[in-house]
C-alpha positions in Angstrom: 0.0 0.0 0.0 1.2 3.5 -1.0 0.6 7.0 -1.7 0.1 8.6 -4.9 3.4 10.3 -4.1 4.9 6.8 -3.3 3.9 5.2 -6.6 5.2 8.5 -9.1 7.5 7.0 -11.4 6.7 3.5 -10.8 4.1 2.1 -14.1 1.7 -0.2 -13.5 1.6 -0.1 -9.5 -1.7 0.6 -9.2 -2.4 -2.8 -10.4 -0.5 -4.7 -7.8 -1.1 -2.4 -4.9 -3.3 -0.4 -3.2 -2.8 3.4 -3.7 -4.4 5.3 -1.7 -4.4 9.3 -0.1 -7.5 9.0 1.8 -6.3 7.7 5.8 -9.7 5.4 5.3 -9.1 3.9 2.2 -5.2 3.2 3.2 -6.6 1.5 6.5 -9.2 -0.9 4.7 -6.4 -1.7 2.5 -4.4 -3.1 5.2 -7.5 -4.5 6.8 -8.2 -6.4 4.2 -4.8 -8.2 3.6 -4.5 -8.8 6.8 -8.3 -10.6 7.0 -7.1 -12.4 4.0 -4.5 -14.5 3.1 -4.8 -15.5 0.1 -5.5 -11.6 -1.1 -2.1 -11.3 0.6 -0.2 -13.9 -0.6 -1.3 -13.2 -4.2 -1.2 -8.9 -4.0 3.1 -10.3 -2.4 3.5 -12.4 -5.0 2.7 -9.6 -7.6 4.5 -7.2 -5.6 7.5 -9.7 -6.2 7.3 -10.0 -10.2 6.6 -6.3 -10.4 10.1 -5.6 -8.3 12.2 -8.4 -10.4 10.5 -6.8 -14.2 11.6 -3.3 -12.9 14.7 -3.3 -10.8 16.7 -6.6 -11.3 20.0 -6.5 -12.1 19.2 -8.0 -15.7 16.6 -4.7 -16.3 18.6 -2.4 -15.3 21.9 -3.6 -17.4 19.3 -3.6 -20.1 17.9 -0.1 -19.6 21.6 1.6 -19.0 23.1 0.0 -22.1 20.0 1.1 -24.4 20.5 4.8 -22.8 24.4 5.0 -23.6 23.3 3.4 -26.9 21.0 5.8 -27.5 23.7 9.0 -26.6 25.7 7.6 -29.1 23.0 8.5 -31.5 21.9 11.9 -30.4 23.9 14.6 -32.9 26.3 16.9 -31.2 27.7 14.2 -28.9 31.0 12.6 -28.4 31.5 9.6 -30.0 34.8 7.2 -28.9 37.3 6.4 -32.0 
């Protein structure tokens, strides 16, 4: 469970995690995970994915070589011999 300030930047959250700014809303989400376990153990397990498709070491290799590949093509920029 988050904010809307807790999930800027992060796609797709929303769909495996409560976001919530309302005090209310943020406490039935909690309630509710912690009345049910398989809610909890599937909203973890999607929680999990989400965190390995966005921040593994794999992804982020992938994402910082397709940046410096694209610098290489942006005009005006210094390209190695």
């Amino acid at each position: 469970m988050t904010t809307t300030v807790g999930a800027q930047g992060l796609p797709g959250l929303a769909a495996i995690a409560p976001v919530h700014d309302d005090a209310d809303a943020q406490a039935d989400a909690v309630l509710r995970l912690l009345a049910d376990d398989a809610a909890w153990q599937a909203q973890a397990a999607a929680q999990v994915a989400y965190a390995e498709r966005h921040f593994s070491r794999e992804t982020m290799r992938a994402a910082l070589l397709a940046a410096l590949a694209e610098s290489r093509r942006l005009p005006g920029r210094w390209q190695p011999d």
